[in-house]
C-alpha positions in Angstrom: 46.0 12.7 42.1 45.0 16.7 42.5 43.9 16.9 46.1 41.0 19.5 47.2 42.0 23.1 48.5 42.3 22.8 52.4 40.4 25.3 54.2 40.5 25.5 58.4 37.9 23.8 59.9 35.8 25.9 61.1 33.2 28.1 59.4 34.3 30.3 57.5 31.4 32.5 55.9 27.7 32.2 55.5 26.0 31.1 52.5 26.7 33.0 49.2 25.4 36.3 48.9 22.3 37.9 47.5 23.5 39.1 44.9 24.6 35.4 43.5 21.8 33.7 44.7 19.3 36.7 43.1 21.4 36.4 39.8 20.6 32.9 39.4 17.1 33.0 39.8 16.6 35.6 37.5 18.7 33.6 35.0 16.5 30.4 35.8 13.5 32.7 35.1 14.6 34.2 32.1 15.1 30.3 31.0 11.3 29.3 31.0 10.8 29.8 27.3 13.7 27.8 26.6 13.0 25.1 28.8 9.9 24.5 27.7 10.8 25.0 24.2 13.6 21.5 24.6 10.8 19.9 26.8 9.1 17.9 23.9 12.3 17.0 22.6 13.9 15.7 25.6 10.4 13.4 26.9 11.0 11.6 23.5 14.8 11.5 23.8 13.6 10.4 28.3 16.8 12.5 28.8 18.2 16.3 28.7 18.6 17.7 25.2 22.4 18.6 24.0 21.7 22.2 24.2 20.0 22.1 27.5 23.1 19.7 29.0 25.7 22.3 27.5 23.5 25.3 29.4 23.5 23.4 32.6 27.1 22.7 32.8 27.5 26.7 31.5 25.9 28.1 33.4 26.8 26.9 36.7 23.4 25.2 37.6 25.1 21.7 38.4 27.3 23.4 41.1 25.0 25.6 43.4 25.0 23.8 46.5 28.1 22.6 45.9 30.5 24.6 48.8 32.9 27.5 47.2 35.9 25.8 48.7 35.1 22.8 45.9 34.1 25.7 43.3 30.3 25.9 43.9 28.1 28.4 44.6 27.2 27.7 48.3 23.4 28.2 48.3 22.0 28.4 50.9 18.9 25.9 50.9 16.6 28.7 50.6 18.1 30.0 47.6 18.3 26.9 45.8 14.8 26.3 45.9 14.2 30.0 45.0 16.1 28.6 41.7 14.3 25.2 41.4 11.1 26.3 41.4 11.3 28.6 38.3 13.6 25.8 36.4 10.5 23.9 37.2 8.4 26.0 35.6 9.6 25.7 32.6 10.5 22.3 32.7 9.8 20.4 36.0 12.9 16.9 34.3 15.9 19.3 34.2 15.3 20.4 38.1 14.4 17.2 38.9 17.8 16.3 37.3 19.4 19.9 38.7 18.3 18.7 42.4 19.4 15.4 42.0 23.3 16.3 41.0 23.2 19.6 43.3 22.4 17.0 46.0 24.4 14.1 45.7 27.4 16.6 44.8 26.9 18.4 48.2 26.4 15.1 49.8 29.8 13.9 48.5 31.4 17.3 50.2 30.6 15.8 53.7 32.9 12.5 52.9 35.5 11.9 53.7 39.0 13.8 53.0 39.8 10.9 50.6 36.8 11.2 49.0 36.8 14.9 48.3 40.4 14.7 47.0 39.5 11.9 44.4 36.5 13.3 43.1 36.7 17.4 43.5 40.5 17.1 43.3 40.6 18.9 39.6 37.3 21.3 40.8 34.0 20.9 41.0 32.6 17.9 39.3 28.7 16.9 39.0 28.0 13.7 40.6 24.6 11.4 40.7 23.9 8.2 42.8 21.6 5.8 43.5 21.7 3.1 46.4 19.0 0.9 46.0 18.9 -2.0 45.0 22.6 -1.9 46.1 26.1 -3.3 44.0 28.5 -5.6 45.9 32.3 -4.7 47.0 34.7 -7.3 47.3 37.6 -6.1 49.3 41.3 -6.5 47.4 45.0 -5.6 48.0 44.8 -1.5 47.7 41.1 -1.1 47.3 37.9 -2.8 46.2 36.1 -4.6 43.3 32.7 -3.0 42.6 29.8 -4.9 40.9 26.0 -4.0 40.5 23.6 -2.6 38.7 22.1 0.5 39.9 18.5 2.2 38.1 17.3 5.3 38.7 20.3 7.2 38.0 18.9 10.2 37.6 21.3 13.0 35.4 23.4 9.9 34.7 24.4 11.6 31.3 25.5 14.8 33.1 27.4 13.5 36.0 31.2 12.3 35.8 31.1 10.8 38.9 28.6 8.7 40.8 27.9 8.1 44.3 26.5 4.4 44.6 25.1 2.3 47.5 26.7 -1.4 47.8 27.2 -3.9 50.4 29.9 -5.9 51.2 31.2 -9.5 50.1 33.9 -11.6 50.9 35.3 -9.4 53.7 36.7 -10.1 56.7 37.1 -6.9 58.8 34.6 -5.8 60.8 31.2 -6.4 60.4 29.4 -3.2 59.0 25.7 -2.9 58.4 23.7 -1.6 56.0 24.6 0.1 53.1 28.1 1.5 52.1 29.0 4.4 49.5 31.6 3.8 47.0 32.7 6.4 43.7 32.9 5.7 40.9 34.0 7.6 37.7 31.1 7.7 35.2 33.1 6.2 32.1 34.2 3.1 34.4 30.2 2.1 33.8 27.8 1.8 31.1 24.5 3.0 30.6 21.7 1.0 29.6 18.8 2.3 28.6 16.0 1.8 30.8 13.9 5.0 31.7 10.5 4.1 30.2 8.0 5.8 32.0 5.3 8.0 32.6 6.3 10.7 34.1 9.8 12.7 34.4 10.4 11.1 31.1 12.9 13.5 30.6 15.2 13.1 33.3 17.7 10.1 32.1 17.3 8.1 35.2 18.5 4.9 33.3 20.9 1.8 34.8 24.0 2.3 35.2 26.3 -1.0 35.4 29.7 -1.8 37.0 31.5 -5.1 36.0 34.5 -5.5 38.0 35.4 -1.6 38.8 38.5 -1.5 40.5 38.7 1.4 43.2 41.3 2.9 45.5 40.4 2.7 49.4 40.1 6.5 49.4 37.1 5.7 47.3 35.0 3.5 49.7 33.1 4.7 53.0 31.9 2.1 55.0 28.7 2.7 57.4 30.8 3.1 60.5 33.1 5.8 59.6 31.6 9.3 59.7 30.3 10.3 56.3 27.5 12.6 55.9 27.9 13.7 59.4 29.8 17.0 60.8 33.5 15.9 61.2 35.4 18.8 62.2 38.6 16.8 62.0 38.6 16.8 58.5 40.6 19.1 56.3 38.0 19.7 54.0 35.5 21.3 56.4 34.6 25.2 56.9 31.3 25.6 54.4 27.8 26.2 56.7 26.5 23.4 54.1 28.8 21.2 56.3 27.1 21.5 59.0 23.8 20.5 57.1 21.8 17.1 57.6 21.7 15.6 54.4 18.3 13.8 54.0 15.9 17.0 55.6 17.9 19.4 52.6 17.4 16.9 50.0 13.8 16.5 50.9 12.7 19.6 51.0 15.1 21.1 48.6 13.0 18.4 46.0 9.7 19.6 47.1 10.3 23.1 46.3 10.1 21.7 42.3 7.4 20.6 42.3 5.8 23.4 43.9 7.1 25.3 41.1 6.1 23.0 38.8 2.1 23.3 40.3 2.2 27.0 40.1 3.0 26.7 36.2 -0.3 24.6 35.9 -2.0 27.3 37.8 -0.7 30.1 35.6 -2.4 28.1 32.4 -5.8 27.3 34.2 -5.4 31.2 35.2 -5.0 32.4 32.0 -7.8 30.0 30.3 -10.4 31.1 32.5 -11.8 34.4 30.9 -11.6 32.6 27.3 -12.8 28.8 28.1 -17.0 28.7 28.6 -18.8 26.1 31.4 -19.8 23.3 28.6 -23.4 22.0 29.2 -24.8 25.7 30.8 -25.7 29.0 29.9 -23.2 30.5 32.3 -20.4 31.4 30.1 -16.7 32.0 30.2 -15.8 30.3 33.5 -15.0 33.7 35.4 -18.7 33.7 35.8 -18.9 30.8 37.1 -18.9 30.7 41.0 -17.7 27.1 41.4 -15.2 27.5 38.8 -13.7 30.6 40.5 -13.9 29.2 43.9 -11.7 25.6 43.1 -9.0 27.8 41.3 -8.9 30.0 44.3 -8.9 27.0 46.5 -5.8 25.7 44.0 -4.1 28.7 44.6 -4.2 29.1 48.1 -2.5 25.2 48.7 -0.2 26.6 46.3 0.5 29.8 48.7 0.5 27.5 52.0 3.2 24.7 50.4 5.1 27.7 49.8 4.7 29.0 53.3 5.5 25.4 55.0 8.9 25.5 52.4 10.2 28.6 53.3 9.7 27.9 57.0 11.6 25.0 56.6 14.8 26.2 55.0 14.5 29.2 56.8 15.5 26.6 59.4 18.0 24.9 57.6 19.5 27.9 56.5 19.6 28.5 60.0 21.3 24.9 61.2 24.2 26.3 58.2 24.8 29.3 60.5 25.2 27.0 63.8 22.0 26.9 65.5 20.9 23.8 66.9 18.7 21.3 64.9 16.9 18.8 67.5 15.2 15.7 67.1 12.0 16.9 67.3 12.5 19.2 65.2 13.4 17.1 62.6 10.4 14.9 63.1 7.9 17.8 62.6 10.0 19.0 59.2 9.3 15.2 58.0 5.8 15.9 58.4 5.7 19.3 56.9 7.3 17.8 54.2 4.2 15.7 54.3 2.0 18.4 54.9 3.5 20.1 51.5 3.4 16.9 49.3 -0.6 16.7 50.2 -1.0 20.1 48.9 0.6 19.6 45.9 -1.3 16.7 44.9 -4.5 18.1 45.8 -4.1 21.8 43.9 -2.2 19.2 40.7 -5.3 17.3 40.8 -7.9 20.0 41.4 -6.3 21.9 38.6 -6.5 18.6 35.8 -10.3 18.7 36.5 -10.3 22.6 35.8 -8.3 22.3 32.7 -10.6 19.3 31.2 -10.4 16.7 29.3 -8.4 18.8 26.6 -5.7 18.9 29.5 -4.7 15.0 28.6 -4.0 15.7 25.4 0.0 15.0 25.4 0.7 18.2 23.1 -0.7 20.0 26.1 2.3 21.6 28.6 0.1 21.4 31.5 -0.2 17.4 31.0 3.5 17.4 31.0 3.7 19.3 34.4 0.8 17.0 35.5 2.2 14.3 34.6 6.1 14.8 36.1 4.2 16.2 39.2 2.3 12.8 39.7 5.6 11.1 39.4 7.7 12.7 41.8 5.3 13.0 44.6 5.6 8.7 44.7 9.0 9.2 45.6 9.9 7.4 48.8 10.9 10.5 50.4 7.6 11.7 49.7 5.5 9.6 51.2 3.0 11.5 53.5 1.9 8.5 56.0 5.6 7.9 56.8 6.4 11.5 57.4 3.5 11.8 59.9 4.1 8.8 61.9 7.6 9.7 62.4 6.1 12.8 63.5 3.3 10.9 65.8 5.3 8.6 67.1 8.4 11.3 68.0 5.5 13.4 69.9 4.5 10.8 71.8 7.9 8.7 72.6 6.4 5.7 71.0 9.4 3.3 69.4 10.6 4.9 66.2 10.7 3.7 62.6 13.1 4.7 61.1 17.1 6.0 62.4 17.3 10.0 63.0 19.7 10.3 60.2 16.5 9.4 57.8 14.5 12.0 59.1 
């Protein structure tokens, strides 16, 4: 087995430069017509078209916050939602399905060495996951056996590996709660086909199933050795992503899509406005109209304050990549920006329907399609505003938390 490039561990370099992270961007922009050109195609095939899967393995979006060591990009997370939210914009599945493999790759770059040898060992490698409900592991001579069935599985067609939750059976070393991680190639499963849904139809997030998938030990972390935390005494170690907690980037790197996403349904309300009249009055195109005028500026300006709240926040993590301290509190109050962000979002989404009318629904429409995806992803559990501000409430006030620090 090919085994990662070492690097020294300590860090080495910041994030990659502007120059990279401005280059990508402009290539996600110049992708809008594209994107939203394959979206039809892939809500009725609920996965990535062929030609948009070829571009996003091209093109290097699968690998940005991947760490150059492994062959990625290094993003900082700033950067990467400067990318995500024009992606979004032209089709809010792919960077729902971009975010999901940047993540759970990067994720897999804070296991362990073992880890990173098996999976990156040949170079950089796009990897999905899911963990809940979670497979079983049955411990073996050399390794494990891996069963479950695992839905969700976002970018499940453009991963080779996945990262997938499981708990333990038949095993008598110590007792380890919660849930595990174990890898597994993507061709040791199958893929059934399961995504029927609403929204981010086009995101293949269908079941992927493991019957009796024998893995190596290297393969397995257990919840009491250190994955996903900063482990200097690895080899593989050196990247500021690795000094990076894992659930604050993936929750606020996801948020940053759908703020895209909102701004593209602003954009079309925008430009109907001067050519669409007030139905039922005498007042006209619906620039004239003052109460028109004033919800669309009201839409825009929780569109302008998510943004702010973003920025702030991986402003900070970009920060925590460069060594500066990220404290408890600190983490509590990004939960509840996070929060904050989601509220606005669904508010300017929902304001902006009721501006578009009824015609809006109409499924040939891209703004239901945005609408629609939006709706979705804000349900995530990661998303959910009342648990983001009582972990906020309850970390101001030193009531009993609930939920562990690392799910912050």
């Amino acid at each position: 087995m090919a085994t990662a490039p070492k690097v020294d561990n300590e860090i080495q370099c910041g994030f990659a430069e502007k120059a990279v992270a401005d280059a990508m961007v402009e290539k996600a922009r110049s992708l809008r017509a594209f994107l939203q050109g394959e979206a039809p195609e892939g809500e009725r095939r609920r996965s990535p078209t062929p030609t948009v899967d070829k571009m996003l393995k091209e093109e290097g979006f699968l690998r940005m916050l991947l760490p150059q060591r492994l062959g990625g990009m290094g993003l900082s997370p700033t950067d990467f939602c400067r990318v995500q939210m024009e992606i979004a914009k032209g089709d809010p599945a792919i960077s729902w399905v971009i975010q999901i493999i940047n993540g759970t790759s990067w994720i897999t770059s804070l296991a362990p060495d073992g880890v990173q040898d098996a999976v990156f060992g040949d170079g950089p490698q796009p990897v999905c996951g899911a963990y809940n409900p979670p497979g079983k592991a049955r411990k073996v001579d050399g390794g494990w056996i891996i069963n479950g069935s695992w839905p969700y599985m976002s970018g499940s067609r453009q991963s080779n590996w996945a990262q997938q939750g499981v708990v333990l059976e038949g095993y008598d070393g110590p007792v380890v709660p919660g849930i595990s991680m174990c890898y597994l190639p993507m061709d040791s499963m199958t893929i059934q086909d399961t995504w029927f849904v609403s929204g981010m139809q086009g995101t293949g997030s269908d079941t992927a199933v493991a019957k009796d998938v024998f893995i190596p030990e290297a393969q397995m972390v257990l919840m009491d050795e250190r994955a996903g935390q900063i482990d200097r005494t690895k080899r593989h170690f050196g990247a500021p992503s690795d000094l990076l907690p894992a659930v604050p980037v993936v929750r606020t790197t996801g948020i940053a899509q759908l703020i895209g996403a909102v701004e593209a349904m602003l954009e079309i309300v925008t430009a109907e406005a001067p050519k669409k009249p007030v139905l039922t009055t005498i007042i006209g195109p619906r620039t004239k109209s003052g109460a028109y005028m004033r919800d669309l500026g009201e839409a825009a300006a929780m569109i302008d304050t998510a943004k702010l709240i973003l920025f702030d926040l991986t402003a900070k993590l970009d920060r925590v990549g460069l060594g500066e301290e990220f404290t408890l509190a600190e983490k509590a109050k990004q939960r509840a920006g996070g929060a904050q962000m989601i509220e606005l979002v669904h508010g300017a989404s929902e304001s902006l329907m009721f501006q578009a009318g009824s015609s809006g629904f109409a499924l040939d429409k891209p703004i239901n399609r945005y609408w629609r995806d939006i709706s979705m992803a804000l349900r995530h559990i990661q998303n959910i505003p009342t648990i983001g501000y009582e972990i906020y409430g309850r970390n101001l006030t030193g009531a009993d938390p609930i939920s562990p620090p690392g799910a912050y």
